[in-house]
LUMGUSE-654848 format. One record per residue: residue number from 1; residue in one letter; x, y, z of N, C-alpha, C, O in turn; chain. Coordinates in steps of 0.2 Angstrom, whole numbers, plus 5000, padded with zeros to 4 digits. Layout:
N
NODE; NUM; a; X; Y; Z; X; Y; Z; X; Y; Z; X; Y; Z; A
...
This chain:
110
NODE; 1; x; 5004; 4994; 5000; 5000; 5000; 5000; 5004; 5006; 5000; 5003; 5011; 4996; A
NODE; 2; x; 5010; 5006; 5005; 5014; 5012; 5005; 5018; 5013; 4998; 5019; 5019; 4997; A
NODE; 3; x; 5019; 5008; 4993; 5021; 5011; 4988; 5017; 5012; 4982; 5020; 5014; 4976; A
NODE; 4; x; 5010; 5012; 4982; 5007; 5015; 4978; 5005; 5021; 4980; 5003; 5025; 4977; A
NODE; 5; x; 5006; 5022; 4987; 5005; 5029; 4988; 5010; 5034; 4987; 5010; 5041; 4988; A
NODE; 6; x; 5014; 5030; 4985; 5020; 5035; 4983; 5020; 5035; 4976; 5024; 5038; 4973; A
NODE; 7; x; 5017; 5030; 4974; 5017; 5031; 4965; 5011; 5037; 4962; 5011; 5040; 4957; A
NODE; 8; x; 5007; 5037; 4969; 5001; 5042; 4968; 5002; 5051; 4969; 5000; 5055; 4966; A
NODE; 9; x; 5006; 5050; 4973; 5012; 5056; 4976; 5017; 5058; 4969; 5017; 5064; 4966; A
NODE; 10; x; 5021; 5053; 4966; 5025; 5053; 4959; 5021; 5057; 4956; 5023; 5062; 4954; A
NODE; 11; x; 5015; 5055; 4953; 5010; 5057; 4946; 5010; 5063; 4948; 5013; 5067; 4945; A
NODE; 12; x; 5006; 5064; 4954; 5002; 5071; 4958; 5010; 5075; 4955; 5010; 5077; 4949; A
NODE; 13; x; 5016; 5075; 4958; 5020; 5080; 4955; 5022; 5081; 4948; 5021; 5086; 4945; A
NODE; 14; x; 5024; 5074; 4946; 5022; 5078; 4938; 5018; 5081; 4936; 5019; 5086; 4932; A
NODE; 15; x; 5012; 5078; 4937; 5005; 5084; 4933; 5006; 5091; 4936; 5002; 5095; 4933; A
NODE; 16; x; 5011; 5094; 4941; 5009; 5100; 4943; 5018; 5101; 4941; 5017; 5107; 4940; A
NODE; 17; x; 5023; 5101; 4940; 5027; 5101; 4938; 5031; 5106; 4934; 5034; 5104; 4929; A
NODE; 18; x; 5031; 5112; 4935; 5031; 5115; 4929; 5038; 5116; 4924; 5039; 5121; 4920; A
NODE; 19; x; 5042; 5111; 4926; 5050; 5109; 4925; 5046; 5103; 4919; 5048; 5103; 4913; A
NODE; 20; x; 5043; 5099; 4921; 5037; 5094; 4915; 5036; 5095; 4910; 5038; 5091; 4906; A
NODE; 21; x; 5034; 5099; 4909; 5027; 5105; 4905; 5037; 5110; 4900; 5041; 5112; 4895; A
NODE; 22; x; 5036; 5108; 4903; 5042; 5114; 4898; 5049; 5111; 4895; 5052; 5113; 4890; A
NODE; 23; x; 5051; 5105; 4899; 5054; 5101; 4896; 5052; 5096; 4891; 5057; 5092; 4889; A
NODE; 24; x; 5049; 5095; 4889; 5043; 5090; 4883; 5041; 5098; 4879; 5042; 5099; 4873; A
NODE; 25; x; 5039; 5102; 4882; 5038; 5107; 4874; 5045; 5109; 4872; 5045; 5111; 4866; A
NODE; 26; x; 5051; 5110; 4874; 5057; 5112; 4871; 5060; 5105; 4866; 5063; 5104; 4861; A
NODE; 27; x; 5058; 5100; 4871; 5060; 5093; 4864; 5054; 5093; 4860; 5056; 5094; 4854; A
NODE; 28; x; 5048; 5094; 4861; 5043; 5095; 4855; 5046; 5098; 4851; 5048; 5095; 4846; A
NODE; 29; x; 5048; 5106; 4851; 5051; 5110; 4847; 5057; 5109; 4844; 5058; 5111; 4838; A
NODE; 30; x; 5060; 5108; 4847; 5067; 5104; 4843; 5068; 5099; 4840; 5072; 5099; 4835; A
NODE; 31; x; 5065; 5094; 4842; 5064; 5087; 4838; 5058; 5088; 4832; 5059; 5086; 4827; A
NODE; 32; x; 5052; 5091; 4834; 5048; 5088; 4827; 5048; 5087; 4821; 5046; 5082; 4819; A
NODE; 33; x; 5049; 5093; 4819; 5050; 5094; 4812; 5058; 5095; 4810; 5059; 5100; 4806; A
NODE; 34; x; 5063; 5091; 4813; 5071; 5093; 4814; 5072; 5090; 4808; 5076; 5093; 4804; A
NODE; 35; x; 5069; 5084; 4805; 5071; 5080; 4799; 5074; 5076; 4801; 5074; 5077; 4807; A
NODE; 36; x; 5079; 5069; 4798; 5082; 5065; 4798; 5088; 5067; 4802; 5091; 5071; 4801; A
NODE; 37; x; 5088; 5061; 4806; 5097; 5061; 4812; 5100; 5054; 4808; 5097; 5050; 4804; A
NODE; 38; x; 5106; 5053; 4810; 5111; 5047; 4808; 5112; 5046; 4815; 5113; 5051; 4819; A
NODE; 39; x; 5111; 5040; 4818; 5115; 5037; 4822; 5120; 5035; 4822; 5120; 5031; 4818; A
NODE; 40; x; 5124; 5035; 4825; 5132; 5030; 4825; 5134; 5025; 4829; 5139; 5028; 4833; A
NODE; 41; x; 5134; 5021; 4829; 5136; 5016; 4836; 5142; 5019; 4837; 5144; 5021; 4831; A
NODE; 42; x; 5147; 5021; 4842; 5155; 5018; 4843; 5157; 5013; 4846; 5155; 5011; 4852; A
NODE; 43; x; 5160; 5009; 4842; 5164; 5005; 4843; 5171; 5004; 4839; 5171; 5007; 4834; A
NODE; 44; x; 5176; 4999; 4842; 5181; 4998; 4836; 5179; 4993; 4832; 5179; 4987; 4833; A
NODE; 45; x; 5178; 4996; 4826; 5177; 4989; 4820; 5185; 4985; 4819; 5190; 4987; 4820; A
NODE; 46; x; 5185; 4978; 4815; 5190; 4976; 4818; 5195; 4979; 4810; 5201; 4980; 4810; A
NODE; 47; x; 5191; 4980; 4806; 5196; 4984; 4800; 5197; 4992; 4802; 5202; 4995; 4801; A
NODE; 48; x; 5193; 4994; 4805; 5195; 5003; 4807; 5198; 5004; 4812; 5195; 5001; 4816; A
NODE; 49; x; 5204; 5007; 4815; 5205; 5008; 4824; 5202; 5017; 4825; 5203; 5020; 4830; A
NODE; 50; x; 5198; 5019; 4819; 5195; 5025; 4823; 5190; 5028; 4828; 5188; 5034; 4829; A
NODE; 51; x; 5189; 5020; 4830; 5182; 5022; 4834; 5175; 5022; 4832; 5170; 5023; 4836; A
NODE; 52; x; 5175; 5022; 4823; 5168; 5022; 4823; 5168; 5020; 4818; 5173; 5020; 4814; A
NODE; 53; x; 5161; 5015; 4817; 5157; 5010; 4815; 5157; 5012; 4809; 5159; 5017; 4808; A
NODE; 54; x; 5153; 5007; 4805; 5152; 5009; 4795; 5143; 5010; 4796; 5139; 5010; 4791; A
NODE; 55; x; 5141; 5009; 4802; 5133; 5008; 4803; 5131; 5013; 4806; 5133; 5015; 4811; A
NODE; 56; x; 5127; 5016; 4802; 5121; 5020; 4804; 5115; 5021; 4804; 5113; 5018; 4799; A
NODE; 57; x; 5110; 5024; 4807; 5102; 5022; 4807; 5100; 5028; 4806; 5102; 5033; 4809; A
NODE; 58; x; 5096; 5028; 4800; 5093; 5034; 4800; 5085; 5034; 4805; 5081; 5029; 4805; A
NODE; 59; x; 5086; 5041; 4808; 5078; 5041; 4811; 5076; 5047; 4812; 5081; 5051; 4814; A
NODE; 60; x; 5070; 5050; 4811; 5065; 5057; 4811; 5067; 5058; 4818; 5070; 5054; 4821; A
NODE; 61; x; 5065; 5064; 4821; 5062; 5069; 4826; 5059; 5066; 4828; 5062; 5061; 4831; A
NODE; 62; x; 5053; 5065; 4827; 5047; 5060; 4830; 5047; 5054; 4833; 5044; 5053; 4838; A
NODE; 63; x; 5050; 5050; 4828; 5055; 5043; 4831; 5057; 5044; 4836; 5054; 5042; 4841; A
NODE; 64; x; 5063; 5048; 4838; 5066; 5053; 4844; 5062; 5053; 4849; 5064; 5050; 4854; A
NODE; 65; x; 5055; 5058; 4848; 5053; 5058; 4854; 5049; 5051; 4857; 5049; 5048; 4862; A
NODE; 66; x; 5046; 5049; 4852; 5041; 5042; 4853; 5046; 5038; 4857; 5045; 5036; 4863; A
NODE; 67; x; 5053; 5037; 4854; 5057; 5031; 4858; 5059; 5034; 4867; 5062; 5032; 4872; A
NODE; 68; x; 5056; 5041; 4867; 5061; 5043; 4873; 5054; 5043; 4876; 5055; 5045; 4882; A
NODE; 69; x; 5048; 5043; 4875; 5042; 5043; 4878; 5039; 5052; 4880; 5037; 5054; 4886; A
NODE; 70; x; 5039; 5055; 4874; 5039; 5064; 4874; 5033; 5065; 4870; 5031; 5061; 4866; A
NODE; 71; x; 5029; 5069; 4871; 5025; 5071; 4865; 5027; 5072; 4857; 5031; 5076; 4856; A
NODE; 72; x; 5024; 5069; 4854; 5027; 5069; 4848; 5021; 5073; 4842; 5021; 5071; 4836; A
NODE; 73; x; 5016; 5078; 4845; 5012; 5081; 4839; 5013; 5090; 4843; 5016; 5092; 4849; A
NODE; 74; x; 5009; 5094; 4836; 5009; 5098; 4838; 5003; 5100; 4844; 5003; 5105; 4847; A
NODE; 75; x; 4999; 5096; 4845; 4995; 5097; 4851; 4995; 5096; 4856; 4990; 5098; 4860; A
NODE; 76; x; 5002; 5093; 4859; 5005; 5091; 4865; 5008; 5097; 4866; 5007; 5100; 4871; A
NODE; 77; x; 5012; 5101; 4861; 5017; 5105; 4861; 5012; 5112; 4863; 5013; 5118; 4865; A
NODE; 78; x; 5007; 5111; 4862; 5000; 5118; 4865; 4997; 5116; 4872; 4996; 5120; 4877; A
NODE; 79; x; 4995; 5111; 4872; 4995; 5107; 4880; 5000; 5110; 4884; 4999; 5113; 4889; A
NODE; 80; x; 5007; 5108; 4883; 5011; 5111; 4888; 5014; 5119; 4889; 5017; 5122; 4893; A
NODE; 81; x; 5011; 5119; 4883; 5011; 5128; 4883; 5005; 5131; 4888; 5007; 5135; 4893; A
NODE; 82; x; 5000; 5128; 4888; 4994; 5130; 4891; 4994; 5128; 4899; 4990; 5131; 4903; A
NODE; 83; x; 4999; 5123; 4900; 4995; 5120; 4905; 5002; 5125; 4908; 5001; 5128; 4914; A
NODE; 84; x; 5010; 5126; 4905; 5015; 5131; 4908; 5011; 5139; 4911; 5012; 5142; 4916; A
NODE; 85; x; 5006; 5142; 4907; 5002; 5148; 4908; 4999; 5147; 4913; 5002; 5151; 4918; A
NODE; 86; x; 4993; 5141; 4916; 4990; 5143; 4920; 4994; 5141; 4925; 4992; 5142; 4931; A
NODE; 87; x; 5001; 5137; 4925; 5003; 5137; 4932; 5005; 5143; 4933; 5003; 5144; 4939; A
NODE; 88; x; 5008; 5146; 4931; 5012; 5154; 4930; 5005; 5159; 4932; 5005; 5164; 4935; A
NODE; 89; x; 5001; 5157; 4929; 4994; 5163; 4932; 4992; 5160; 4941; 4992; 5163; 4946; A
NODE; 90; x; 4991; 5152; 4941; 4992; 5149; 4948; 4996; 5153; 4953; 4993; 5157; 4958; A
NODE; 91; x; 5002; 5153; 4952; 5006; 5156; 4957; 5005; 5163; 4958; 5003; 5164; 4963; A
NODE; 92; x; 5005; 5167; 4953; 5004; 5175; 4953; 4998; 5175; 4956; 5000; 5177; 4961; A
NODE; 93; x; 4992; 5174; 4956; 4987; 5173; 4962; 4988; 5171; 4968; 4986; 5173; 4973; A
NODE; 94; x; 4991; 5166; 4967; 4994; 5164; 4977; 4998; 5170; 4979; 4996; 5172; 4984; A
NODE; 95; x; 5005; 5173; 4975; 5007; 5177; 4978; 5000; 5185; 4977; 5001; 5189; 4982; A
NODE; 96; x; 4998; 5186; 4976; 4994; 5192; 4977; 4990; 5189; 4985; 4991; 5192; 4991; A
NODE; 97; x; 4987; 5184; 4984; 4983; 5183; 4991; 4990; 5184; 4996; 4990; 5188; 5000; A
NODE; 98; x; 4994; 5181; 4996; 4998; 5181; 5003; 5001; 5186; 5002; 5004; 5186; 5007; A
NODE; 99; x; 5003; 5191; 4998; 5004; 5199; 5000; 5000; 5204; 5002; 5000; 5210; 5005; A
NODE; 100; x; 4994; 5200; 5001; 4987; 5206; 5003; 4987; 5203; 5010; 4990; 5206; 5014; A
NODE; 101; x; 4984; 5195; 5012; 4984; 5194; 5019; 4992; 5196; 5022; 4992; 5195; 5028; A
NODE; 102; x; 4997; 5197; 5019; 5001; 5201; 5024; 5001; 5206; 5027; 5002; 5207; 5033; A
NODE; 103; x; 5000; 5212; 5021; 4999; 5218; 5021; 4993; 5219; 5028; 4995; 5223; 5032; A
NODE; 104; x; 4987; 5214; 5028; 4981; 5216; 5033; 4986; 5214; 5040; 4986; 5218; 5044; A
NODE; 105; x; 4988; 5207; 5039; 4989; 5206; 5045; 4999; 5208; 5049; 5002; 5204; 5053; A
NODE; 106; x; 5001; 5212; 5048; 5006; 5216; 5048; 5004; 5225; 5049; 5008; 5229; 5053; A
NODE; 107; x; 4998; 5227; 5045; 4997; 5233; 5047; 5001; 5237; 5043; 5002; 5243; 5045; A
NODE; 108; x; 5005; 5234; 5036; 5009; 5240; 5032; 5005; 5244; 5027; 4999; 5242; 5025; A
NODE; 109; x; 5007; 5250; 5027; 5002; 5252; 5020; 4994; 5258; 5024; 4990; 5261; 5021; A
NODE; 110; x; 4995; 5257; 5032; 4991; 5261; 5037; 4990; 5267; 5036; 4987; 5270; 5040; A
């Protein structure tokens, strides 16, 4: 039970996370429409001593984020746009309420 509680704990942070939200729209943005990458294994092949292989894999942006478990459309990349706003509106309303109940309960501003 204690470690589902903590897996419930885990989500609850991601979903409010706003390091989450902004890390997945900046790989959205850079990966999606990036075009094709080459991968390269290193290793030494036993004819080369330079360190790199004659194998390469071609694979898309999207590939990319799919393999890395990221949002891979442009509707994720607006989701976490929006979902970065209203935590930034979030906050900036909490800081107004606790600058105003300080203001009252302090007596500055009299």
């Amino acid at each position: 039970m204690a470690q589902h509680g903590k897996s419930l704990v885990v989500q609850w942070l991601t979903k409010t996370s706003f390091v989450n939200y902004a890390f997945d729209a900046l790989l959205i943005n850079e990966f999606l429409d990036a075009g094709t990458f080459q991968f390269t294994p290193k290793w030494n092949d036993a004819n080369s001593h330079t360190g790199r292989s004659q194998i390469s894999v071609d694979v898309t942006g999207r590939e990319v984020l799919q393999f890395f478990s990221f949002g891979d459309t442009r509707a994720t990349l607006v989701k976490d746009v929006t979902a970065l706003c209203a935590i930034a509106g979030f906050y900036l309303v909490l800081a107004f309420v606790l600058l105003k109940a300080n203001v009252k309960r302090f007596g500055v501003g009299d």
